[in-house]
C-alpha positions as CSV (number, residue, x, y, z in Angstrom):
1,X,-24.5,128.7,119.4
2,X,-24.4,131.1,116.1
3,X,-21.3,132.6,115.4
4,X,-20.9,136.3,115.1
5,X,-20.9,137.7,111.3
6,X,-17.5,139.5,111.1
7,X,-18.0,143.3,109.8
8,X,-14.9,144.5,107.7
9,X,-14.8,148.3,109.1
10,X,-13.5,149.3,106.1
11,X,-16.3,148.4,103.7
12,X,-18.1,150.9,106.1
13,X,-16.0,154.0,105.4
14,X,-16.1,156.5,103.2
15,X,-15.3,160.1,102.9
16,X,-13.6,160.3,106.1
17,X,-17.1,158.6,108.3
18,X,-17.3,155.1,109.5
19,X,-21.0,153.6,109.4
20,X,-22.0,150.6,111.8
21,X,-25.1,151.6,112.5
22,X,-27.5,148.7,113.0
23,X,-25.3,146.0,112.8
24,X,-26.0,144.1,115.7
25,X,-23.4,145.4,117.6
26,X,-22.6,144.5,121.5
27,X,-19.2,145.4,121.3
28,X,-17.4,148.4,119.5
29,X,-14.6,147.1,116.9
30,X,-11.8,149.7,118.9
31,X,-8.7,148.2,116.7
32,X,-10.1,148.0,113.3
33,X,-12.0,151.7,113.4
34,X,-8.6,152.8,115.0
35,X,-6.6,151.0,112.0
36,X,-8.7,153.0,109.1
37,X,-7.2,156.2,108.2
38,X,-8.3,159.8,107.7
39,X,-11.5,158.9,110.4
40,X,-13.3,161.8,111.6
41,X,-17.4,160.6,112.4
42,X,-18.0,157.3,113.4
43,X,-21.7,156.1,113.6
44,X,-22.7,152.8,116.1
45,X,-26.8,153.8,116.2
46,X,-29.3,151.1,116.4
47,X,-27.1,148.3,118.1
48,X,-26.7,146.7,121.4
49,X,-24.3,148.1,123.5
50,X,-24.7,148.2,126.9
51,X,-20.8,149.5,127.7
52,X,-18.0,150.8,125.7
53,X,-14.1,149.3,126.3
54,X,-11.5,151.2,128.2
55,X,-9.5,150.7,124.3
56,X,-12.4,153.1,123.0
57,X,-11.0,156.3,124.5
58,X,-7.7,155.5,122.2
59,X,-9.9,156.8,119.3
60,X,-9.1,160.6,119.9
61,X,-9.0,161.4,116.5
62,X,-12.9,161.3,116.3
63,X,-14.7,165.0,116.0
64,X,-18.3,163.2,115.8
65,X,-20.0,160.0,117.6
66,X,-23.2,159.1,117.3
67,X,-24.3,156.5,119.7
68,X,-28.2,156.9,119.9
69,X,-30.3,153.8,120.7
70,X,-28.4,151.8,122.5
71,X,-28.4,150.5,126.1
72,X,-25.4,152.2,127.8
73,X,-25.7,152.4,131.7
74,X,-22.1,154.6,131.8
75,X,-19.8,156.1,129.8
76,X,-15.7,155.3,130.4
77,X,-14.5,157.8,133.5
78,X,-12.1,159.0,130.6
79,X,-14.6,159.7,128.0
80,X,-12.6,163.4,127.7
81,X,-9.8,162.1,126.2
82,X,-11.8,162.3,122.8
83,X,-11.6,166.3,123.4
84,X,-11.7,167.0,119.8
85,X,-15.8,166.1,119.5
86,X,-17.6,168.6,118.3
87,X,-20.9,166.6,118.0
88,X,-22.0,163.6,120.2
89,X,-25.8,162.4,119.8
90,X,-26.5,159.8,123.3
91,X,-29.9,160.2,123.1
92,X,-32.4,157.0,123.6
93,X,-29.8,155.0,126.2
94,X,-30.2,154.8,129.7
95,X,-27.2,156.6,131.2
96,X,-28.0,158.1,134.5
97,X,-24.7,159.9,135.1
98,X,-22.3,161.2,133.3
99,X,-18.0,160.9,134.2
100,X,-16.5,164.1,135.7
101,X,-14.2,164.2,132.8
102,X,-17.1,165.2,130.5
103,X,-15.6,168.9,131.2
104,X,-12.4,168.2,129.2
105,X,-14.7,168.3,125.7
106,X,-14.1,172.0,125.4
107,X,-15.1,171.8,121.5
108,X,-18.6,170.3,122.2
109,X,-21.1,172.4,119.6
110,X,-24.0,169.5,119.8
111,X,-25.1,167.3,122.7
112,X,-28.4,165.1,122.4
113,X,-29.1,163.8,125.5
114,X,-32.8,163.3,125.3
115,X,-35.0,159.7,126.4
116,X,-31.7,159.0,128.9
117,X,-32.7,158.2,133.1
118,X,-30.5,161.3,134.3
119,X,-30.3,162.4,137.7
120,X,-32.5,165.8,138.2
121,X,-29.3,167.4,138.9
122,X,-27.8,166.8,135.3
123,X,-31.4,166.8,133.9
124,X,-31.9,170.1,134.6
125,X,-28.5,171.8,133.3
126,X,-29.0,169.7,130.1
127,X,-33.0,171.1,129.7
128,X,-35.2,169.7,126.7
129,X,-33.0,170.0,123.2
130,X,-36.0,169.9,121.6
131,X,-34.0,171.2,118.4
132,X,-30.9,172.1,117.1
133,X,-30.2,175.3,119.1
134,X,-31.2,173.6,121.9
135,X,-28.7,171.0,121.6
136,X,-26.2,173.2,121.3
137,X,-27.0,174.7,124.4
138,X,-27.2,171.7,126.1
139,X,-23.4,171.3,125.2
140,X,-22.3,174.3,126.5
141,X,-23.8,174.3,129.8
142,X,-23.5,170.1,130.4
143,X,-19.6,171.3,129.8
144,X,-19.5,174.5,131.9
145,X,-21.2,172.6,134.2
146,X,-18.7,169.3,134.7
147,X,-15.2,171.9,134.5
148,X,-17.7,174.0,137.8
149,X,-17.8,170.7,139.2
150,X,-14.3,169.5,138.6
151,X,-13.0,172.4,139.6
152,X,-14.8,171.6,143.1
153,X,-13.6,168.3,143.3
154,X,-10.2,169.7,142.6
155,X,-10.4,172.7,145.6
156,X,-11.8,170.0,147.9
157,X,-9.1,167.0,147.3
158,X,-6.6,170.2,147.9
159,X,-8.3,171.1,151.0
160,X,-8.1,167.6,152.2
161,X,-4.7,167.1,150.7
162,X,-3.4,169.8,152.9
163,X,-5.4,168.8,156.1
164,X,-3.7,165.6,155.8
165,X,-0.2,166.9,155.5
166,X,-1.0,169.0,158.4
167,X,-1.9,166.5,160.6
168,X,0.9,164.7,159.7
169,X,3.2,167.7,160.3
170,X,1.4,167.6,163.7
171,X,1.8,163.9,165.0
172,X,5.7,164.4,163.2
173,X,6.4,167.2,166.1
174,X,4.4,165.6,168.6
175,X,6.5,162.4,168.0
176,X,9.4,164.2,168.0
177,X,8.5,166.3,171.3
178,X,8.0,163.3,172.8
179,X,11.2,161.5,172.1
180,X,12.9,164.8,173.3
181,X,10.7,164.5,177.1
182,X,12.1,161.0,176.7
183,X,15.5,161.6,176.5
184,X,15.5,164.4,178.8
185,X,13.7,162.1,181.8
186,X,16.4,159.6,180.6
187,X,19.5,162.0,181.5
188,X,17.4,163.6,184.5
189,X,16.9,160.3,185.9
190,X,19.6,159.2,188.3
191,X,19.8,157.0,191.5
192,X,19.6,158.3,195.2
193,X,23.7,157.8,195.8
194,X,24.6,160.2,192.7
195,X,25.3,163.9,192.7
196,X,25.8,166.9,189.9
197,X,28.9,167.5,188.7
198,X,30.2,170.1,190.5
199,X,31.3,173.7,189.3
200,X,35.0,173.1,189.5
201,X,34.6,169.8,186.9
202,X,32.2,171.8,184.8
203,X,27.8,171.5,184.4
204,X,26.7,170.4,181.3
205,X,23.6,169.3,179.9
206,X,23.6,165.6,178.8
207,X,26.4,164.6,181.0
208,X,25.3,162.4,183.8
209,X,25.5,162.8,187.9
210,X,28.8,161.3,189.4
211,X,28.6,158.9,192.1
212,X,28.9,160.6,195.4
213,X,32.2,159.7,196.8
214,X,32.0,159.0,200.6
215,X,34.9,160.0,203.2
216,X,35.6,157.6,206.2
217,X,34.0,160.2,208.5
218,X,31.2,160.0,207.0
219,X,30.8,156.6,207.0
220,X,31.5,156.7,210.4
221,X,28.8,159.0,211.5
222,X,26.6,157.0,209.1
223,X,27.3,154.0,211.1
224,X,27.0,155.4,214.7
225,X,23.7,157.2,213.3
226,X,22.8,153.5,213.1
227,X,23.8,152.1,215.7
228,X,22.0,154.9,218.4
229,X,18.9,154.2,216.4
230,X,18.9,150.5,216.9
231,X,19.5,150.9,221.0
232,X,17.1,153.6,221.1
233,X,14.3,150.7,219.6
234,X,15.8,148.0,221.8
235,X,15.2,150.0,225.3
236,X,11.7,151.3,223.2
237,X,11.0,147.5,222.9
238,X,12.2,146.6,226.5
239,X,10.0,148.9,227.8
240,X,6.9,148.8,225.6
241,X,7.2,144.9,226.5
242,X,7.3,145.6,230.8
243,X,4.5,147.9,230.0
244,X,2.2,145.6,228.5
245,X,3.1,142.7,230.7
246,X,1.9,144.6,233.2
247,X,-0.9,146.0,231.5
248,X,-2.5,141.8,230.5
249,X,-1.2,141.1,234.3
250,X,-3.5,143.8,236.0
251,X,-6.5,141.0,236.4
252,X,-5.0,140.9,240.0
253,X,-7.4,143.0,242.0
254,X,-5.1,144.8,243.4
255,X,-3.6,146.4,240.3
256,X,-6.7,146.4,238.3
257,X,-7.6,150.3,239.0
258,X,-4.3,150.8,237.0
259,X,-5.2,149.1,233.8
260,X,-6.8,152.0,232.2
261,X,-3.8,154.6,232.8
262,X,-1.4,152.2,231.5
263,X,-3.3,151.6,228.5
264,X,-4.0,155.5,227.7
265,X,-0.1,155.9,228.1
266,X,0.8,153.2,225.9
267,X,-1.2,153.8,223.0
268,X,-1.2,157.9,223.4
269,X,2.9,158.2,224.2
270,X,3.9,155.2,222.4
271,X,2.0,153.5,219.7
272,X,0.3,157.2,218.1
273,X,3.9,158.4,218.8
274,X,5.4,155.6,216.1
275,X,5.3,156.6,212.3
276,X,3.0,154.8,210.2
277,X,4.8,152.7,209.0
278,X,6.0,151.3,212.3
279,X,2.4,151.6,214.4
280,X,1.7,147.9,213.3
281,X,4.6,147.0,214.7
282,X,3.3,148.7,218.0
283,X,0.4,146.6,218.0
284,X,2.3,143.2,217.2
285,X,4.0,144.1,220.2
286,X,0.9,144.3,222.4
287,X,-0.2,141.0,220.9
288,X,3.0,139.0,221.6
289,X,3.2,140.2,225.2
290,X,-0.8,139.0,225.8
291,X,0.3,135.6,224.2
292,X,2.6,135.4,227.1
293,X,1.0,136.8,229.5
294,X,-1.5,134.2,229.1
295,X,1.5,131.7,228.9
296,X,2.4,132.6,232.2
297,X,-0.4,133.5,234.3
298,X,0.4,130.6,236.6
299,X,3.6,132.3,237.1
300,X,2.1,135.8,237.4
301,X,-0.3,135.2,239.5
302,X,1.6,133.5,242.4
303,X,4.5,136.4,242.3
304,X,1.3,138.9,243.1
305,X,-0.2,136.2,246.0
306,X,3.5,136.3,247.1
307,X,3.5,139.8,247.1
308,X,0.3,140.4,248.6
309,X,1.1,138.6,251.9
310,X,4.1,140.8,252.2
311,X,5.0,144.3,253.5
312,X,5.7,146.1,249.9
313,X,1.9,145.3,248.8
314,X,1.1,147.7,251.4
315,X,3.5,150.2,250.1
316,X,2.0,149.4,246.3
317,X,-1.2,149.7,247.0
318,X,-0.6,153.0,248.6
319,X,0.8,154.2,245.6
320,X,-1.6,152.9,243.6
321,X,-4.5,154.8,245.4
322,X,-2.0,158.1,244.6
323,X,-2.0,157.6,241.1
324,X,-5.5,156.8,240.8
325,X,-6.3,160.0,242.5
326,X,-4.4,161.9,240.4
327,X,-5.5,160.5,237.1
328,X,-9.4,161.3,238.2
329,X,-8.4,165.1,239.3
């Protein structure tokens, strides 16, 4: 592989302008242009650069740049910096865009960007610079043009900006709204067996509900409340049970005309008459007393034979025939 001829820079200056033009270049000597003094024009036509360094913006000093016929796809996104050009000749490359900075050369008087791939958009602000004037307009409208556009980017990243903090304002004082619901279900939340602090102590918000204190005659009602409601199940139960041992027992002839009426009365006036969550417990009861029933049929049937060969059969029966009469009217 041939090695690269070393150029010494400054064999290529004089009067203030560097000259590398045609010198096989692929890459622009950033440190030893930057190291010669009193600089102003730099030339680097006719070579083979394809991209310049991110060192190359360092050379600000520069007030004209000639970089015709070359192959650069893009120019560094700071290209600006070198705001003191004056001239800059980019014709023949194949640059399609150029960077958004371009509006920061304010003392552009010449811009060549002729035989270059650019978008329409760019084509048509930069139009044909077919001479010298028209170069020179070409750098005043490529210019006005990028600072427009800049400017645009610069409204919209604001726009966005500020959207953004908004939002996050928002969620902030929805966060915060939240954590203040939070709290206040926390304090509002209390068990069954607590109570507000009364007037004489003092009400105030954040302190929570005292326990309620319970007297001995309380307790004592409490307690007899209890107790009147278990007897009133237990003769509820006694009953229901008679009822329905009856009711599974009525396969006597005899008694049979009374099955339906004591059906209707236990499921209208006892069963519908329970709360929902006890009517289950209703029907349990009508199965456990069949279960027996069948048990002891045996048994049930010989008390009725017994019965039937005796004088109260008569007096049954009769009464029987009553209530059935009475239930069809």
């Amino acid at each position: 592989m041939a090695q690269k001829r070393k150029i010494n820079v400054k064999e290529r200056f004089y009067d203030g302008q560097i000259d590398l033009s045609m010198s096989d270049l692929d890459e622009v000597p950033v440190r030893e242009i930057a190291s010669v003094k009193n600089t102003y024009s730099l030339d680097l036509s006719n070579n083979r650069l394809t991209l310049l360094s991110p060192t190359f913006t360092t050379l600000t000093f520069l007030t004209k740049l000639d970089l015709s016929k070359n192959a650069l796809t893009e120019l560094p996104e700071d290209f600006g910096k070198l705001s003191k050009l004056k001239y800059l000749d980019l014709y023949n490359n194949r640059l399609e865009h150029l960077p958004l900075s371009f509006g920061l050369l304010t003392a552009l008087r010449f811009l060549d960007l002729k035989d270059n791939p650019l978008v329409p958009a760019i084509a048509n602000v930069a139009g044909l610079c077919i001479d010298n004037k028209g170069c020179q307009q070409c750098a005043r409208d490529v210019t006005q043009f990028y600072v427009r556009l800049q400017q645009e980017v610069n409204a919209e990243v604001e726009m966005r900006n500020k959207e953004r903090q908004k939002q996050l304002e928002i969620n902030q004082k929805k966060k915060q709204e939240e954590k203040k619901k939070l709290k206040k279900e926390k304090l509002v939340r209390v068990p069954k067996d607590t109570v507000s602090i009364g007037a004489d102590v003092g009400v105030h918000k954040g302190i929570p509900k005292q326990k309620k204190v319970t007297s001995k005659k309380d307790k004592k009602s409490q307690n007899t409340q209890r107790s009147s409601m278990f007897w009133s199940f237990l003769c509820l139960f006694l009953v229901s049970s008679v009822i329905l041992w009856f009711l599974f027992a009525l396969k006597f002839a005899p008694l049979s005309k009374l099955g339906p009426c004591i059906n209707t009365f236990y499921h209208r006036n006892i069963v519908d008459q329970l709360p929902s969550d006890y009517k289950k417990y209703g029907l349990y009861l009508e199965d456990f007393v069949w279960q027996s029933q069948v048990m002891t049929w045996n048994v049930t049937l010989s008390l009725f034979e017994t019965l039937s060969k005796s004088d109260i059969y008569r007096i049954v029966e009769q009464k029987i025939r009553e209530v059935t009469s009475r239930g069809k009217n």
